[in-house]
ZADO-1210 file (C-alpha; in nm, 4 decimals, padded with zeros to 6 digits):
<atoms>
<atom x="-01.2372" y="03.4119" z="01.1895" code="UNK" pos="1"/>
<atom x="-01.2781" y="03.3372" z="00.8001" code="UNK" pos="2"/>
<atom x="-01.6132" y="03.3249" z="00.7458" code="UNK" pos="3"/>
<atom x="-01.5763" y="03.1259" z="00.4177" code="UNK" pos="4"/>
<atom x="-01.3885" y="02.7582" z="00.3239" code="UNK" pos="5"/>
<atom x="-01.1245" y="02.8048" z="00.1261" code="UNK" pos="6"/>
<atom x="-00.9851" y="02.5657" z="-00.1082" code="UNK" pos="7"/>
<atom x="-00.6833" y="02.7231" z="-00.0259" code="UNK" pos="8"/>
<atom x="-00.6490" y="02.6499" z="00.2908" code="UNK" pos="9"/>
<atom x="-00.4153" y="02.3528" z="00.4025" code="UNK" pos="10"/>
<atom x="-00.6836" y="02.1815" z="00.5987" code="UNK" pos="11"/>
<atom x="-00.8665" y="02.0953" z="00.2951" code="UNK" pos="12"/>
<atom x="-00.5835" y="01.9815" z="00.1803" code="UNK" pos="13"/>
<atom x="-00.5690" y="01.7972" z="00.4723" code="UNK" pos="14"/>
<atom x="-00.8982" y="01.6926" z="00.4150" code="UNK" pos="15"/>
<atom x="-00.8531" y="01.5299" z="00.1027" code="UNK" pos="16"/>
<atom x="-00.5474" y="01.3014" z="00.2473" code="UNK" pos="17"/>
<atom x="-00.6940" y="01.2453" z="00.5592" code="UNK" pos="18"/>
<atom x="-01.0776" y="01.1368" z="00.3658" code="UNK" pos="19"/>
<atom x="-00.8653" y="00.8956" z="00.0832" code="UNK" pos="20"/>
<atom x="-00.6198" y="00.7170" z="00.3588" code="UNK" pos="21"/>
<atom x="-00.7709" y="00.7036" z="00.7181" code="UNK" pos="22"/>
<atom x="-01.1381" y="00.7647" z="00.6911" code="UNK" pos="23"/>
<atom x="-01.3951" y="00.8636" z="00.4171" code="UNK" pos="24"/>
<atom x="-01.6774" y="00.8799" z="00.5700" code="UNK" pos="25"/>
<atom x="-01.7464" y="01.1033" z="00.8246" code="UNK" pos="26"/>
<atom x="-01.9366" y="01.4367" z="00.9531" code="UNK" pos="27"/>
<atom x="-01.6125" y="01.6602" z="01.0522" code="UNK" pos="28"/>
<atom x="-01.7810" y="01.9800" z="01.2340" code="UNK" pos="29"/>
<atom x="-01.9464" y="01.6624" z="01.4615" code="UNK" pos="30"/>
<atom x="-01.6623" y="01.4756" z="01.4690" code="UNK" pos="31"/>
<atom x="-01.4649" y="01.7558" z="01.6209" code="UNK" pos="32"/>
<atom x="-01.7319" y="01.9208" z="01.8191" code="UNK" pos="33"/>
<atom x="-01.8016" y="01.5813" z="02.0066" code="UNK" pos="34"/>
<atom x="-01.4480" y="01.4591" z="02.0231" code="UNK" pos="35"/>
<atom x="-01.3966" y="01.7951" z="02.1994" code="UNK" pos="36"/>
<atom x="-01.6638" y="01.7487" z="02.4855" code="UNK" pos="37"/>
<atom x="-01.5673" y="01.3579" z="02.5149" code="UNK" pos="38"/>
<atom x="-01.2137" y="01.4735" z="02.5938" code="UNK" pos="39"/>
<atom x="-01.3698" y="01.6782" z="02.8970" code="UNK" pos="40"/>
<atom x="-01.6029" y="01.3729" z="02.9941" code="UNK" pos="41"/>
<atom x="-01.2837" y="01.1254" z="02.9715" code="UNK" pos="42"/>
<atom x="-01.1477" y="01.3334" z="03.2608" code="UNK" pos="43"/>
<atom x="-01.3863" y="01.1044" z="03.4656" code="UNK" pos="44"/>
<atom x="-01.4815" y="00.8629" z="03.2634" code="UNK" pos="45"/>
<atom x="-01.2954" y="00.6108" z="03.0661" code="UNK" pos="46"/>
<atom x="-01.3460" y="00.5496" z="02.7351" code="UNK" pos="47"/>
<atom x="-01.3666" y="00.1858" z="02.7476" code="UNK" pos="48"/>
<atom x="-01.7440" y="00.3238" z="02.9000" code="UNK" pos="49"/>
<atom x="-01.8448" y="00.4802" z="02.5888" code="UNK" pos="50"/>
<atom x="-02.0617" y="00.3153" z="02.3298" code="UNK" pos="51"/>
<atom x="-01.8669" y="00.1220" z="02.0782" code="UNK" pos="52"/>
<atom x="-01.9846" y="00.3775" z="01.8007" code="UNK" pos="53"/>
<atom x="-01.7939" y="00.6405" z="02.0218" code="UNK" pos="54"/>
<atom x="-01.5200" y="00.5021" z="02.0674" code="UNK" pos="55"/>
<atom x="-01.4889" y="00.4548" z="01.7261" code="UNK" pos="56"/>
<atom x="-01.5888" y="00.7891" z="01.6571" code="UNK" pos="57"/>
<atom x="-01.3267" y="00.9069" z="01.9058" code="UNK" pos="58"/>
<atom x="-01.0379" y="00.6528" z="01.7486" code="UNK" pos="59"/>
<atom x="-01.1031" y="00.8817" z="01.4379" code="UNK" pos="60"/>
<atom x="-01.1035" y="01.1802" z="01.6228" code="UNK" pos="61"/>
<atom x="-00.7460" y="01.0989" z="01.7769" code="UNK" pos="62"/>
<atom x="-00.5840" y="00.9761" z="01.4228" code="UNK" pos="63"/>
<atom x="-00.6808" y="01.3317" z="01.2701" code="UNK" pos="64"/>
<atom x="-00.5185" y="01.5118" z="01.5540" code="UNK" pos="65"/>
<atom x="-00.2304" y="01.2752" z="01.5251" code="UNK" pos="66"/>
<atom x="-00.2269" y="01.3933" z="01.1937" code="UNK" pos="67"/>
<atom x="-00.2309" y="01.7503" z="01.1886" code="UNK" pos="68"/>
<atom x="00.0178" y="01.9274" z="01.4144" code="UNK" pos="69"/>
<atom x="-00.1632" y="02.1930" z="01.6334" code="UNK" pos="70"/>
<atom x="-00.5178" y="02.1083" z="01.5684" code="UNK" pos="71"/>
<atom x="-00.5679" y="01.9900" z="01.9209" code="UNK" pos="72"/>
<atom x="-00.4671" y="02.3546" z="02.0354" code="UNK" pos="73"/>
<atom x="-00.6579" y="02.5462" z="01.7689" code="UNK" pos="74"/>
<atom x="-00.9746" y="02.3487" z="01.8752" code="UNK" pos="75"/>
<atom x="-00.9189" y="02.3977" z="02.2979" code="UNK" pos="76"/>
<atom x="-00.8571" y="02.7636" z="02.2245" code="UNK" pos="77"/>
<atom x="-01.0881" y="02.8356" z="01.9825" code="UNK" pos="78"/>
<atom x="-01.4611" y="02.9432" z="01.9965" code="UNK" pos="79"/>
<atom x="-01.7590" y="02.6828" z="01.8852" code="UNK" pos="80"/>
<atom x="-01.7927" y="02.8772" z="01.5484" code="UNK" pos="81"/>
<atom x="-01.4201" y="02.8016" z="01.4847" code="UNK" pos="82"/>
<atom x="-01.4772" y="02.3985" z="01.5917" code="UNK" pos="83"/>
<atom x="-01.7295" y="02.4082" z="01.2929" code="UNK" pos="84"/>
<atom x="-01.5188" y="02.6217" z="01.0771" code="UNK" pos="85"/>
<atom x="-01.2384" y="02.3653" z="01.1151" code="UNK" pos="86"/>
<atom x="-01.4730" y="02.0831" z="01.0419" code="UNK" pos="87"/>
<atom x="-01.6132" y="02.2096" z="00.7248" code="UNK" pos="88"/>
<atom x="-01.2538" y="02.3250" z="00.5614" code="UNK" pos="89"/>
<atom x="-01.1529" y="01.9490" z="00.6564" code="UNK" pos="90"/>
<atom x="-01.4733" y="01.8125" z="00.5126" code="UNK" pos="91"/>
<atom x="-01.4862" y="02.0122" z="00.2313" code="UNK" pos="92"/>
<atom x="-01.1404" y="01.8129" z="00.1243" code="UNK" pos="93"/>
<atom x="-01.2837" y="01.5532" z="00.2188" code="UNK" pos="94"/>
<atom x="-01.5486" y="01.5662" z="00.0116" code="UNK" pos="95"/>
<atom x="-01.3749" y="01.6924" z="-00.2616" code="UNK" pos="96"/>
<atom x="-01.1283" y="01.3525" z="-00.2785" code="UNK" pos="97"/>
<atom x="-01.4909" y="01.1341" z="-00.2549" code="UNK" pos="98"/>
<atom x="-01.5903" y="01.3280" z="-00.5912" code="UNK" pos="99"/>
<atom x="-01.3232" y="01.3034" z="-00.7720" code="UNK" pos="100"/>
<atom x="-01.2625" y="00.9412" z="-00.6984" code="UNK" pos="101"/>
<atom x="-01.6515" y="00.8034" z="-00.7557" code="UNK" pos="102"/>
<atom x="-01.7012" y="01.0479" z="-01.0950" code="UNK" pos="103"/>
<atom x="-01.3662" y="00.8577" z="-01.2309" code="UNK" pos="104"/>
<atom x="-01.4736" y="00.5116" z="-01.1062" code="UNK" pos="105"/>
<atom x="-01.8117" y="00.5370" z="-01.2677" code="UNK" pos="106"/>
<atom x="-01.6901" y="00.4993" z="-01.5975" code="UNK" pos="107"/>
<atom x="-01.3601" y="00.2985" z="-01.5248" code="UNK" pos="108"/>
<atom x="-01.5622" y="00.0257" z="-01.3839" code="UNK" pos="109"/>
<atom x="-01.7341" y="-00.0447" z="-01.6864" code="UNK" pos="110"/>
<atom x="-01.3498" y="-00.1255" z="-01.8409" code="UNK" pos="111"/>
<atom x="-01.3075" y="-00.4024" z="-01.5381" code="UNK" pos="112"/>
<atom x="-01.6055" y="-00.5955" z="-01.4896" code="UNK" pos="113"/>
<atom x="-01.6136" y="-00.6947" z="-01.8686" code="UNK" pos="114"/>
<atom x="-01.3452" y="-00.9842" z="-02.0038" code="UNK" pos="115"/>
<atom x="-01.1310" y="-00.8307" z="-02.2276" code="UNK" pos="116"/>
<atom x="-01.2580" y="-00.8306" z="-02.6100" code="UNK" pos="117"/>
<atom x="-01.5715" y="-00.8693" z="-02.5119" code="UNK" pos="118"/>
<atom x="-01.8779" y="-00.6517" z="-02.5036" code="UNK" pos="119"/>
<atom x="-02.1618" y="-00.5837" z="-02.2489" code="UNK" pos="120"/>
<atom x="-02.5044" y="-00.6846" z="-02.3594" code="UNK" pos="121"/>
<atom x="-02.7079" y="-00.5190" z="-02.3100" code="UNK" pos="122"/>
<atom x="-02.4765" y="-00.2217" z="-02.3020" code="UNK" pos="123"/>
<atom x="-02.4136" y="00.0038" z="-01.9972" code="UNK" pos="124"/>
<atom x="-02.3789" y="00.4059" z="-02.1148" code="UNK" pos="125"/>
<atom x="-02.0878" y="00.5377" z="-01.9154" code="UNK" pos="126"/>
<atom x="-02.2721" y="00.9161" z="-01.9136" code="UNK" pos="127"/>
<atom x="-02.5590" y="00.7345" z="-01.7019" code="UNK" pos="128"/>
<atom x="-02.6257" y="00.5130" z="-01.4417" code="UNK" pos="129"/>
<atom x="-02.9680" y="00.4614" z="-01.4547" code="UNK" pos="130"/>
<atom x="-02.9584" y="00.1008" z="-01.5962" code="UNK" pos="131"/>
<atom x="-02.6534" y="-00.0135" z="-01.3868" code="UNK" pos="132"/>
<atom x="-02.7156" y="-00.1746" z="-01.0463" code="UNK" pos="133"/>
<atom x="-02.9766" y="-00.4631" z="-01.0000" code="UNK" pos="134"/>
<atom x="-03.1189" y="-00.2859" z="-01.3569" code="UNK" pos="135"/>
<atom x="-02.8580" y="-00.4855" z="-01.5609" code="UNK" pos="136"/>
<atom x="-02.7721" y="-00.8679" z="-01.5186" code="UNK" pos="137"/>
<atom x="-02.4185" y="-00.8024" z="-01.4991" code="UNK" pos="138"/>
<atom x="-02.4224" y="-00.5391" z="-01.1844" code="UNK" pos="139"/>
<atom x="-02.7152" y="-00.6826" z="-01.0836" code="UNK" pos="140"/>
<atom x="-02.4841" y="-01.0356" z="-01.0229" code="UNK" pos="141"/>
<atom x="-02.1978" y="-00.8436" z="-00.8600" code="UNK" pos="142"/>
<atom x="-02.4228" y="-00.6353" z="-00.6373" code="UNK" pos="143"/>
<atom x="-02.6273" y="-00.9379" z="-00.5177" code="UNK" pos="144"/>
<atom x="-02.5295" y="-00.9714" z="-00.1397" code="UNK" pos="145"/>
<atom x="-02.4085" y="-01.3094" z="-00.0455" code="UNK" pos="146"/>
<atom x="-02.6046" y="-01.6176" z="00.0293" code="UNK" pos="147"/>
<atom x="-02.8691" y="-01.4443" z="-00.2388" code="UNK" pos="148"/>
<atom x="-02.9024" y="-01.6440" z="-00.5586" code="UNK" pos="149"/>
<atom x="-02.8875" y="-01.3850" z="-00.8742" code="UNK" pos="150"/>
<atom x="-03.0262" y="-01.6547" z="-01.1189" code="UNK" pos="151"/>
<atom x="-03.3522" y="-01.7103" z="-00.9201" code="UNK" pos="152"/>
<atom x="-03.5564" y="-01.4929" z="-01.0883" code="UNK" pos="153"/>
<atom x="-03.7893" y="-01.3914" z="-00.7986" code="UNK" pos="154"/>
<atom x="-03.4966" y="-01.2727" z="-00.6128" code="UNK" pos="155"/>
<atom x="-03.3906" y="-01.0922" z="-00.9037" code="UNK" pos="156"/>
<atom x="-03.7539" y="-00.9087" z="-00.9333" code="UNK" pos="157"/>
<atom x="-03.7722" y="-00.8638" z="-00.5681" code="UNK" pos="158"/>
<atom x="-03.4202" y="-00.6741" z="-00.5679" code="UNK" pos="159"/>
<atom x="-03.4687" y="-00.5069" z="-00.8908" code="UNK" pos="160"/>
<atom x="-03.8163" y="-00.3336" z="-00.7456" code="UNK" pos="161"/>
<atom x="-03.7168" y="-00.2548" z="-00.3958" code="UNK" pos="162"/>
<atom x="-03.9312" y="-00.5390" z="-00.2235" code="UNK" pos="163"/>
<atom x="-03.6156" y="-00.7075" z="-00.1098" code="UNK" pos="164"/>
<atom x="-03.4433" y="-00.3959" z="-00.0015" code="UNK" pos="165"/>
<atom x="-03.0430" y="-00.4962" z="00.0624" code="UNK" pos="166"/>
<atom x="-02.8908" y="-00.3627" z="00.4294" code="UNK" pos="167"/>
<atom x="-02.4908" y="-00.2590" z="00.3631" code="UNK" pos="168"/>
<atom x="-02.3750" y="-00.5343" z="00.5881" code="UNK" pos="169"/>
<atom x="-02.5320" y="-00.7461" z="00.3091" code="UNK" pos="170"/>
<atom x="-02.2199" y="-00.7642" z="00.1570" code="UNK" pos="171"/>
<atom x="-02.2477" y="-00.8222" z="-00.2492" code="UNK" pos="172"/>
<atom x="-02.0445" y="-01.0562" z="-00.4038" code="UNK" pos="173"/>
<atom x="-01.7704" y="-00.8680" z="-00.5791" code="UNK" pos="174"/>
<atom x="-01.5992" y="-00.8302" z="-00.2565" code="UNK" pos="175"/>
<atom x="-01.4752" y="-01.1923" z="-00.2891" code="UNK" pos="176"/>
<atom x="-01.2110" y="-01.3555" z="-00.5207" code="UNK" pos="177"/>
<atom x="-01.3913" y="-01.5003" z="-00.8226" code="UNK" pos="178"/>
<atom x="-01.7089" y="-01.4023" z="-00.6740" code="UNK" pos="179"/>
<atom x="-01.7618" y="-01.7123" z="-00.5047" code="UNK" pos="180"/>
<atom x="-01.8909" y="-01.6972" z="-00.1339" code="UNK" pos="181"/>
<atom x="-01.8410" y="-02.0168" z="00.1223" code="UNK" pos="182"/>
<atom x="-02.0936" y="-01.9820" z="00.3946" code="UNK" pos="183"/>
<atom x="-01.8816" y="-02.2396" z="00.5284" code="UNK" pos="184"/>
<atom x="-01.5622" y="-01.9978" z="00.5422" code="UNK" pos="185"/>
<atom x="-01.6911" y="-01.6506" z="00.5163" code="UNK" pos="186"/>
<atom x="-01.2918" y="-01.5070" z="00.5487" code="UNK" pos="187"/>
<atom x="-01.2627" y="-01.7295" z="00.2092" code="UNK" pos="188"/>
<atom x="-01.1568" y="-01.4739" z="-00.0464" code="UNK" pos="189"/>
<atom x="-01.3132" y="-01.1736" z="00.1111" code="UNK" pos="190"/>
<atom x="-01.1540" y="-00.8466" z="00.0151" code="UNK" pos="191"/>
<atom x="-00.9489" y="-01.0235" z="-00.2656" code="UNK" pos="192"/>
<atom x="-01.1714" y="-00.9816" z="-00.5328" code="UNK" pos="193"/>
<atom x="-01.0154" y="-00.8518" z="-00.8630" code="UNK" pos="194"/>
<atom x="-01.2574" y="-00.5972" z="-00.8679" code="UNK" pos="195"/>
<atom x="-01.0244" y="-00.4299" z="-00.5240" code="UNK" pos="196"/>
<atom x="-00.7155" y="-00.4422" z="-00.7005" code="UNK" pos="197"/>
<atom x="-00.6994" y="-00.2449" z="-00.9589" code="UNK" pos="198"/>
<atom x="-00.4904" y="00.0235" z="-00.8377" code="UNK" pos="199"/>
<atom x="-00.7098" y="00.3102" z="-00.9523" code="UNK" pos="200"/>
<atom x="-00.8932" y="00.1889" z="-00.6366" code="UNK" pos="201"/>
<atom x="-00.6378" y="00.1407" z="-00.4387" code="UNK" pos="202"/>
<atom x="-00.4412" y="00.4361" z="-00.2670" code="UNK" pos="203"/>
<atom x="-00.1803" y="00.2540" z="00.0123" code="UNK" pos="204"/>
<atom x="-00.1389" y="-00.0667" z="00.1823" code="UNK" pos="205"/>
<atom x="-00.2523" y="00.1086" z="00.4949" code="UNK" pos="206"/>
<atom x="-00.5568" y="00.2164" z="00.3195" code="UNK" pos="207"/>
<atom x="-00.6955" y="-00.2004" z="00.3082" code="UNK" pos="208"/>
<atom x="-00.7585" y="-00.1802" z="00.6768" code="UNK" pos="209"/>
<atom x="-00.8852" y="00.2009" z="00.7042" code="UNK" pos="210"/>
<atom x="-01.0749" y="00.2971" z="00.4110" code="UNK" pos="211"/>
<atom x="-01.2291" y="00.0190" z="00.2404" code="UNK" pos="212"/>
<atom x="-01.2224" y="00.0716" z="-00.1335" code="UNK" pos="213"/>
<atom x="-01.5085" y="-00.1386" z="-00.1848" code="UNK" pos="214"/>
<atom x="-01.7867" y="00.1334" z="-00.0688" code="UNK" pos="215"/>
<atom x="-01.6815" y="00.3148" z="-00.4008" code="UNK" pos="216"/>
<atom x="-01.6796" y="00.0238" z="-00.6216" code="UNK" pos="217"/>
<atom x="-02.0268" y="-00.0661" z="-00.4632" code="UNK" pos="218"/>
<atom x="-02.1183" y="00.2727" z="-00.5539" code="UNK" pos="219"/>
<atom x="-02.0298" y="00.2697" z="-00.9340" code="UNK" pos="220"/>
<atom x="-02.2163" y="-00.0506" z="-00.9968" code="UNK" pos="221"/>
<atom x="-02.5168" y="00.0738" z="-00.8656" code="UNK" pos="222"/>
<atom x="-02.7829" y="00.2583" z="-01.0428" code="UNK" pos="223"/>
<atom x="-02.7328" y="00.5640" z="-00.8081" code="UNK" pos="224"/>
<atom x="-02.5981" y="00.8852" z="-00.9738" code="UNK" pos="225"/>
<atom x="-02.4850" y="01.1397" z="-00.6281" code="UNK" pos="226"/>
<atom x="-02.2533" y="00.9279" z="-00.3899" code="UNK" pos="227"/>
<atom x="-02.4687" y="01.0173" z="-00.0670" code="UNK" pos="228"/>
<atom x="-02.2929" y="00.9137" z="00.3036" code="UNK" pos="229"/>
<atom x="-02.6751" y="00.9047" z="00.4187" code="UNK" pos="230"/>
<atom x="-02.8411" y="00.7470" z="00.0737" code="UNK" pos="231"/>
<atom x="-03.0512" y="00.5003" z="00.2428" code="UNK" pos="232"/>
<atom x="-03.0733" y="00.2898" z="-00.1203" code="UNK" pos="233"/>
<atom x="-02.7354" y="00.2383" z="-00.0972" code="UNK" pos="234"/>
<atom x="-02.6677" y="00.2340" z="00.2440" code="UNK" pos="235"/>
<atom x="-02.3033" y="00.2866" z="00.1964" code="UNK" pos="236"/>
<atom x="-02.2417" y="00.4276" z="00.5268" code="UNK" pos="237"/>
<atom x="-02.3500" y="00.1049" z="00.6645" code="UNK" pos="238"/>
<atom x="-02.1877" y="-00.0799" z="00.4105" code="UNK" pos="239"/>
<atom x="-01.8247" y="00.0565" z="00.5219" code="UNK" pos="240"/>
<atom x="-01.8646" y="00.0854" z="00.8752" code="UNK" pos="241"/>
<atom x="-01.9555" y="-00.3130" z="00.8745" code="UNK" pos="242"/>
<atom x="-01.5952" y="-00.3529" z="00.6439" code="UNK" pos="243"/>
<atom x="-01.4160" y="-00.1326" z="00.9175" code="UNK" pos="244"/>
<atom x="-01.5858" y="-00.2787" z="01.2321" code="UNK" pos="245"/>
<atom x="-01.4488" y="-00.6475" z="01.1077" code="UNK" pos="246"/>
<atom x="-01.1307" y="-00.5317" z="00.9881" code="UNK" pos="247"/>
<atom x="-01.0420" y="-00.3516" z="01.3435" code="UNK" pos="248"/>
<atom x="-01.2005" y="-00.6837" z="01.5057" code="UNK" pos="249"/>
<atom x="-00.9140" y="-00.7409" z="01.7123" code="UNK" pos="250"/>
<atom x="-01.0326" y="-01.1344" z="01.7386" code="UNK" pos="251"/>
<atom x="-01.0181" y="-01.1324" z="01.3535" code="UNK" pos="252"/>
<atom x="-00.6440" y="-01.0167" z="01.3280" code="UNK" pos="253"/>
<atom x="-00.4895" y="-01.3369" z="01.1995" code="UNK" pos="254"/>
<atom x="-00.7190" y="-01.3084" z="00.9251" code="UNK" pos="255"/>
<atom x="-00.6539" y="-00.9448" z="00.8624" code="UNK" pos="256"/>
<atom x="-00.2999" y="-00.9965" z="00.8782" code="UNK" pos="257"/>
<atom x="-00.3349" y="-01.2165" z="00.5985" code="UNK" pos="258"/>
<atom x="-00.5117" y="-01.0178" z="00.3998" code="UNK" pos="259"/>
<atom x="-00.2785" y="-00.7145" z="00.4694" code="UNK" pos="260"/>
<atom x="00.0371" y="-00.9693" z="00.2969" code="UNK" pos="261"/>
<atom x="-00.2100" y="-01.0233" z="-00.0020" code="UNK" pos="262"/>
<atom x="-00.2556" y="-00.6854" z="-00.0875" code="UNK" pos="263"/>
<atom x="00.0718" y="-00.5924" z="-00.0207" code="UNK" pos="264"/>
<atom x="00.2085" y="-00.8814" z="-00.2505" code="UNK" pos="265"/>
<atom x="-00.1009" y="-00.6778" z="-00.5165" code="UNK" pos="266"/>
<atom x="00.0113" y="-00.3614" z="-00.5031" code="UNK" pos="267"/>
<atom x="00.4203" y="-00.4361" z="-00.4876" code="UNK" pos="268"/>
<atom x="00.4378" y="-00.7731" z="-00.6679" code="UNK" pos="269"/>
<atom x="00.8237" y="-00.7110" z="-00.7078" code="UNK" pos="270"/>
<atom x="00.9030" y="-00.5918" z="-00.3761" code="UNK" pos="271"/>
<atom x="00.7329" y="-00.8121" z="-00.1583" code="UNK" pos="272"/>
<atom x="00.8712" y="-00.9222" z="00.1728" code="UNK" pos="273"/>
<atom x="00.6490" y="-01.2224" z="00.1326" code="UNK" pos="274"/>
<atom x="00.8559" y="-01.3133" z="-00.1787" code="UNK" pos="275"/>
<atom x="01.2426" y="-01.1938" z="-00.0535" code="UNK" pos="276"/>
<atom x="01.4608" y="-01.4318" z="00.1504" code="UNK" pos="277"/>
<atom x="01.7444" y="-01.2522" z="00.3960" code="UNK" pos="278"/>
<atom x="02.0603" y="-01.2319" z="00.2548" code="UNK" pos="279"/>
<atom x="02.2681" y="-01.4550" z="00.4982" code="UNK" pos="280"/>
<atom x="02.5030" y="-01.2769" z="00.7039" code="UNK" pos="281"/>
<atom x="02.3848" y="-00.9501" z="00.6412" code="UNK" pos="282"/>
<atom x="02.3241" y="-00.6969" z="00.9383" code="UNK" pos="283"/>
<atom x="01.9431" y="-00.7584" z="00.8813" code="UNK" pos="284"/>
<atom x="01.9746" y="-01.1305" z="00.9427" code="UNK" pos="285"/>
<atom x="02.2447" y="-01.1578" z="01.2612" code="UNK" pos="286"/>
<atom x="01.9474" y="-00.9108" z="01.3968" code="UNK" pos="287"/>
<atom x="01.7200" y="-01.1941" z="01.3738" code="UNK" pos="288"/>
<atom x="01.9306" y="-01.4737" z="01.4782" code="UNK" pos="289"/>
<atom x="02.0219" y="-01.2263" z="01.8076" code="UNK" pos="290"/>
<atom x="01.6581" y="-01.1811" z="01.8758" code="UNK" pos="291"/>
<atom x="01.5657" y="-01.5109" z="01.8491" code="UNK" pos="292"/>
<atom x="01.8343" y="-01.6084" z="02.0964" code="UNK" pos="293"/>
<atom x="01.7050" y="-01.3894" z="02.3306" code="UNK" pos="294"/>
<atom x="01.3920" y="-01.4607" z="02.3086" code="UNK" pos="295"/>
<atom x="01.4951" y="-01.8620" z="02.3656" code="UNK" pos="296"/>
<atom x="01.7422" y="-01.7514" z="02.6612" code="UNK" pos="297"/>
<atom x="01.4383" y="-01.6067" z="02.7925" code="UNK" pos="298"/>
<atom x="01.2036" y="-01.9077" z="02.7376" code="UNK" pos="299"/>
<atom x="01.4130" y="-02.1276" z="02.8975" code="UNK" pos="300"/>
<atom x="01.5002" y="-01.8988" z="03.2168" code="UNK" pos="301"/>
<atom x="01.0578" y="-01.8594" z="03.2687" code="UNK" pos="302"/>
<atom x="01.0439" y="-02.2437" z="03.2150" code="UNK" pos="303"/>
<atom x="01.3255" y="-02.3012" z="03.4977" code="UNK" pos="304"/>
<atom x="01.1446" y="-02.0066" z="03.7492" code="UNK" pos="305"/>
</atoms>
């Protein structure tokens, strides 16, 4: 067994894909040490009588083996040291990704959350962070969790000295188009803020439902210099599990679907299905027409049964 992680090794390459695409945050030596023993346990007991923070634990567990080709085999056969061995190499990419992603989007978010031409006042040093978050008016707005009024200076002093201490499914109001919240309508422009869209933050369309962008943006606002997946002043582990538990929501999937087509029609403005009729009598198109005749054909023979 290698009794080192090195950066050589695919699975932190691995790591690094798997952390940017499917799922950023995440203890790997755990994750694969209990995903292990639940695999044992599901031989008499279903997973539908797990906790819901297993199974999502275990949903994770299943995409990275899905992932990786022989993993599932080199964990059965191998010995507890080389479960945790495994984990950190993956982690270690991972982490890795995490870095390089937040230490780029501390200083690129200055360039987005100003109009262009104009100046932030007072200004916000890209080299340090320590007057960012509720410490400056304008990340102090953005960060503000919704249904909170910025410009009411007590809530402004309670956030800015801790009294009012903000939970991450207190979602702050760059997360919605032209950071305007409707209590009304909470779906209302969530997720569609230009903040999200700036393709620096985002990786693949995929990438909208399984790693929500937004817990690094969050991040680089804030005042907090070391990305932490257990900082309790951030709370950012909260903050994306709450994105990823609404997002999987299977209730919630006409809404997600939705916001799947926007950010598809973001990322490929030109190319998006949303925007391109079929070409009539192309092979594409007499597919549809057949399929929808079945599918009447069908109809009508349940309606007569």
């Amino acid at each position: 067994m290698v009794s080192h992680c090195s950066t050589s090794d695919p699975l932190v390459s691995h790591g690094r894909h798997f952390g940017r695409t499917v799922f950023a945050l995440c203890n790997y030596p755990s994750l694969l040490t209990n995903g292990i023993l639940r695999l044992e346990q599901m031989e008499d007991t279903p997973l539908e009588d797990f906790s819901a923070e297993e199974r999502r634990e275990h949903h994770v567990f299943e995409q990275l083996l899905e992932s990786y080709p022989g993993l599932l085999e080199r964990l059965k056969n191998g010995s507890d040291e080389d479960i945790l061995l495994v984990g950190e190499l993956i982690g270690k990419g991972a982490a890795g990704a995490r870095g390089d992603d937040t230490k780029t989007l501390k200083s690129a978010v200055l360039d987005w959350i100003v109009p262009q031409g104009e100046a932030i006042q007072p200004p916000l040093h890209r080299n340090s962070k320590i007057d960012c978050g509720f410490n400056h008016d304008l990340t102090g707005f953005l960060l503000c969790p919704v249904g909170l009024d910025w410009n009411d200076s007590q809530t402004k002093e309670n956030l800015r000295s801790g009294e009012l201490w903000v939970c991450g499914d207190q979602w702050p109001i760059f997360v919605y188009a032209h950071h305007t919240y409707d209590s009304e309508d909470p779906w209302n422009g969530l997720l569609r803020s230009r903040l999200l869209a700036y393709k620096h933050v985002f990786t693949s369309p995929s990438s909208v439902e399984k790693e929500p962008k937004a817990t690094f943006v969050r991040f680089a606002l804030s005042s907090s210099s070391v990305f932490s997946r257990t900082d309790t002043t951030t709370d950012s582990e909260t903050f994306y599990h709450s994105l990823l538990d609404l997002l999987g929501d299977p209730d919630e999937s006409k809404e997600v679907d939705e916001l799947l087509t926007w950010w598809n029609r973001q990322v490929f403005p030109t190319s998006s299905a949303a925007k391109r009729r079929i070409t009539a009598n192309s092979a594409l198109s007499k597919i549809r027409q057949k399929r929808l005749a079945l599918k009447q054909i069908s109809g009508l023979n349940t309606e007569s049964s």
